[in-house]
C-alpha positions as CSV (number, residue, x, y, z in Angstrom):
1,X,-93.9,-87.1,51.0
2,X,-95.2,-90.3,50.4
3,X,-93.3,-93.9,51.3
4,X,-93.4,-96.8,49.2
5,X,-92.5,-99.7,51.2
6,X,-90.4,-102.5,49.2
7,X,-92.8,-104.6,47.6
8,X,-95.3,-102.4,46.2
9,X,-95.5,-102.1,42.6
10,X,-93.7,-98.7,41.3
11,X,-96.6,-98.7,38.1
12,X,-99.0,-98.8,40.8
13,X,-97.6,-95.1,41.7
14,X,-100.0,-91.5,40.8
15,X,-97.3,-90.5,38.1
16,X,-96.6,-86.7,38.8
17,X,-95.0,-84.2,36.4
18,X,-91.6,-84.0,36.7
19,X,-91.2,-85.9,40.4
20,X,-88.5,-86.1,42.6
21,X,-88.6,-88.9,43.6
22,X,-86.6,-90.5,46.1
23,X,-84.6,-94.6,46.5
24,X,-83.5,-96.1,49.9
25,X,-81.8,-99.1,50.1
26,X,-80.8,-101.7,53.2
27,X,-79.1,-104.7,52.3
28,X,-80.7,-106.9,55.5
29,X,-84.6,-106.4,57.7
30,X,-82.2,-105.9,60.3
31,X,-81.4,-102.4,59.2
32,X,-83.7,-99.6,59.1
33,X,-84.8,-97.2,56.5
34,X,-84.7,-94.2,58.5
35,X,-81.5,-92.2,58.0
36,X,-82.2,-92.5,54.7
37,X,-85.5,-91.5,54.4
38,X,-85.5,-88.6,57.0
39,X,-82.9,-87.3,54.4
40,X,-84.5,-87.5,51.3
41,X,-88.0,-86.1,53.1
42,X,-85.8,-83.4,53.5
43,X,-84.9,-82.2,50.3
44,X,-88.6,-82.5,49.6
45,X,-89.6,-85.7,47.7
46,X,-92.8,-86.5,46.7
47,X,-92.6,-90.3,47.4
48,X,-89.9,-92.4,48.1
49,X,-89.5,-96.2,46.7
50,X,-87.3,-98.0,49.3
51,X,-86.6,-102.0,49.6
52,X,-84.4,-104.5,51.2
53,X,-81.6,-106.0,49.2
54,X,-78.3,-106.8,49.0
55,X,-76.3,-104.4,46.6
56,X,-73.9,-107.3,45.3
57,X,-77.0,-109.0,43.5
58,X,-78.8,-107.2,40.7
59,X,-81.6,-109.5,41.1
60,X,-82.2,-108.7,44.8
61,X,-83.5,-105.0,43.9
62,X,-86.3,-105.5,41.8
63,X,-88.1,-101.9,42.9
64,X,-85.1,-100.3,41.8
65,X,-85.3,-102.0,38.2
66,X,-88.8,-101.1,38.1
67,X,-88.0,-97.2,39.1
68,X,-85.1,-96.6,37.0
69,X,-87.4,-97.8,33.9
70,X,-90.5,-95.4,34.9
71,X,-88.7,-92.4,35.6
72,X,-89.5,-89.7,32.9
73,X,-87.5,-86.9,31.1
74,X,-87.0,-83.9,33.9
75,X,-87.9,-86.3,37.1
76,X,-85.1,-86.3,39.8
77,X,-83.6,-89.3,41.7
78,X,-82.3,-88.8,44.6
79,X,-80.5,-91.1,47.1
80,X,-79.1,-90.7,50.0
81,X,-75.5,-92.3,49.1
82,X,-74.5,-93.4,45.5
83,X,-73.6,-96.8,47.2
84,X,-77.3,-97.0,47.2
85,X,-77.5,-97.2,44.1
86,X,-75.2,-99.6,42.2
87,X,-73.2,-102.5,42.9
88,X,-69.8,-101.3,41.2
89,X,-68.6,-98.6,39.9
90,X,-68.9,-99.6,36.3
91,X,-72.7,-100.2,36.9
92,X,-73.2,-96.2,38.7
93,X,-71.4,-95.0,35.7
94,X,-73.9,-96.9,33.4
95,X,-77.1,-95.5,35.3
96,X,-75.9,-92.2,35.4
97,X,-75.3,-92.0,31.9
98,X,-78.9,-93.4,31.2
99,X,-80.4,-91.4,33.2
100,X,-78.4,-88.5,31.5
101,X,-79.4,-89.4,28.2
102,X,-83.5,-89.8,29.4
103,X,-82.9,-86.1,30.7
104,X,-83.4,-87.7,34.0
105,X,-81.8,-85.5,37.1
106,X,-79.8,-87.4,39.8
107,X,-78.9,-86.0,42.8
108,X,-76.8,-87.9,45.9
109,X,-77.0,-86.0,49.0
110,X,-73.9,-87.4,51.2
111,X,-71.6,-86.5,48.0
112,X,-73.5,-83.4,46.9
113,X,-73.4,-84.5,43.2
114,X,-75.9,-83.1,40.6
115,X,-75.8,-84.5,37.0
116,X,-77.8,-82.2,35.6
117,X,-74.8,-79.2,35.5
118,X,-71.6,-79.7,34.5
119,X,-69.5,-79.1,37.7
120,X,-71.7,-81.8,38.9
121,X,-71.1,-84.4,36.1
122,X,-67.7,-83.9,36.7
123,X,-67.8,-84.3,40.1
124,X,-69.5,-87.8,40.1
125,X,-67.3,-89.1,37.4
126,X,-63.7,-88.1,40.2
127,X,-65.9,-89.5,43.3
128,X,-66.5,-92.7,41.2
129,X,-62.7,-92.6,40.3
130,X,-61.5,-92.0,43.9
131,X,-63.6,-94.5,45.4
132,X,-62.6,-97.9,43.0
133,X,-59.3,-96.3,43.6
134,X,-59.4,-96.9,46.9
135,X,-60.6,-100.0,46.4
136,X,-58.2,-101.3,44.2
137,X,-55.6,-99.5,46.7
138,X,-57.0,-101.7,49.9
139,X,-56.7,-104.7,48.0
140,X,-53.1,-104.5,46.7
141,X,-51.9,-103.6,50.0
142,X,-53.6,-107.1,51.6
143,X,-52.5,-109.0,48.6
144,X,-49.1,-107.3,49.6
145,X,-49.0,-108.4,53.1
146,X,-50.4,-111.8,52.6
147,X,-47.2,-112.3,50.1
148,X,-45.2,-110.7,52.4
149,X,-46.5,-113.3,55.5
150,X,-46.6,-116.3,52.8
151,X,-42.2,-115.1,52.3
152,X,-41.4,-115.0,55.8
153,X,-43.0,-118.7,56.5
154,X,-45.9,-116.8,59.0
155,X,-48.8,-118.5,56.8
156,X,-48.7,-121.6,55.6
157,X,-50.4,-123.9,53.6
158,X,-54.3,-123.8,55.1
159,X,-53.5,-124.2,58.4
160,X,-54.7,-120.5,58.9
161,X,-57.9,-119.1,56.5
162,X,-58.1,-115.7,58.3
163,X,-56.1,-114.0,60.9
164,X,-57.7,-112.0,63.8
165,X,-57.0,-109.1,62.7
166,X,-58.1,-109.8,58.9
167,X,-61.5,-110.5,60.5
168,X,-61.6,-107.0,62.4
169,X,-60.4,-105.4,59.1
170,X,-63.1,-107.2,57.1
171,X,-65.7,-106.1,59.9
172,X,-64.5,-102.9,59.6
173,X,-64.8,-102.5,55.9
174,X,-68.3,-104.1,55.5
175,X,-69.8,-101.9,58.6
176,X,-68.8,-98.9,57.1
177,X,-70.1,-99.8,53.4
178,X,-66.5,-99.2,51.5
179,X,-66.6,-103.3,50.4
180,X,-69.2,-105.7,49.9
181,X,-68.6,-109.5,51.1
182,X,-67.3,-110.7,48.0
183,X,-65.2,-107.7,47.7
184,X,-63.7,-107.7,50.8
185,X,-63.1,-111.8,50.5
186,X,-61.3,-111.1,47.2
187,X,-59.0,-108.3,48.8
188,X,-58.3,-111.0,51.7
189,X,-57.8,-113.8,49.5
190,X,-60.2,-116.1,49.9
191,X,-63.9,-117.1,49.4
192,X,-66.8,-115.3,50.3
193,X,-68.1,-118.6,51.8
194,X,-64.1,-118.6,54.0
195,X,-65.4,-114.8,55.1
196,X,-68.7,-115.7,56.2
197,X,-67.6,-118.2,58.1
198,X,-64.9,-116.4,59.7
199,X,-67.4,-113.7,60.5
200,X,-70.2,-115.4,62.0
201,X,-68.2,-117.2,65.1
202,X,-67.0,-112.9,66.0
203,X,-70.6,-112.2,65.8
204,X,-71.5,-114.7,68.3
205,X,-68.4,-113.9,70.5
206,X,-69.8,-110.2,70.6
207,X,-73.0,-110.8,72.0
């Protein structure tokens, strides 16, 4: 397998006959590649395109943008997570059904989803369903309790931005990938500037 480090150009690549080819994605340098890639080596890429960038900002994956357009009819993309791939669901949908119409085959290992046969089309259309469900569902329920706080006179005015444990929460979702920042600041009702802020003095405290 061959590993194209972020940066490189994609048209730079050997083109092969009907590659698989493989896309890893951190969202900081202080991540690392290597879950990812010792996956897709795995399943027997021939190269894999990885970069660093966030997955809120479309601009911030540029090798991406230049994969997706050089991918031919009967190549593979693979990925290690569909999270790695889009920034909403609306957008994976989109992709999928390019790639779909190129003839292109995608493949995402953690959710064992195949476009190319139909259980698999299926499948990726209820995992995309299920997870802005849940969501939409995570958001409702803090929009729910910050009315409900609001009602019984617990938060006021802007004396209080974020409570303690609506900073763990937040922690909690963005570790494990379910919400982006500005997600998770729109489920907790306020800015993503308010979260970042809120975040970074619990980062200090923790080391």
């Amino acid at each position: 397998m061959r590993h194209v480090h972020y940066g490189l150009a994609f048209a730079t690549l050997e083109k092969q006959a009907m590659a698989i080819v493989g896309y890893s994605r951190v969202s900081t340098n202080g991540q690392e590649h290597r879950l990812q890639l010792d996956a897709l080596n795995a399943v027997g890429c021939d190269y894999v395109v990885s970069e660093v960038g966030s997955g809120s900002d479309e601009n911030a994956r540029p090798q991406l943008q230049r994969l997706l357009s050089n991918l031919s009819s009967d190549d593979t993309l693979v990925v290690w997570r569909l999270d790695r791939l889009a920034r909403s669901v609306k957008e994976l949908i989109a992709i999928a059904n390019e790639l779909s119409q190129r003839k292109v085959r995608l493949r995402s290992l953690n959710e064992q989803i195949d476009t190319t046969t139909p259980q698999g089309r299926m499948m990726f259309h209820v995992f995309a369903m299920i997870a802005q469900f849940e969501r939409d569902l995570i958001a409702e329920r803090t929009r729910a309790g910050l009315e409900a706080a609001r009602a019984s006179g617990r938060i006021i005015g802007r004396r209080r931005l974020l409570a303690p444990a609506q900073i763990v929460q937040a922690e909690a979702w963005l570790a494990s990938k379910q919400m982006t920042q500005a997600q998770a600041a729109k489920a907790l009702g306020v800015s993503r500037a308010t979260l970042i802020r809120a975040l970074s003095p619990a980062k200090e405290m923790s080391k």
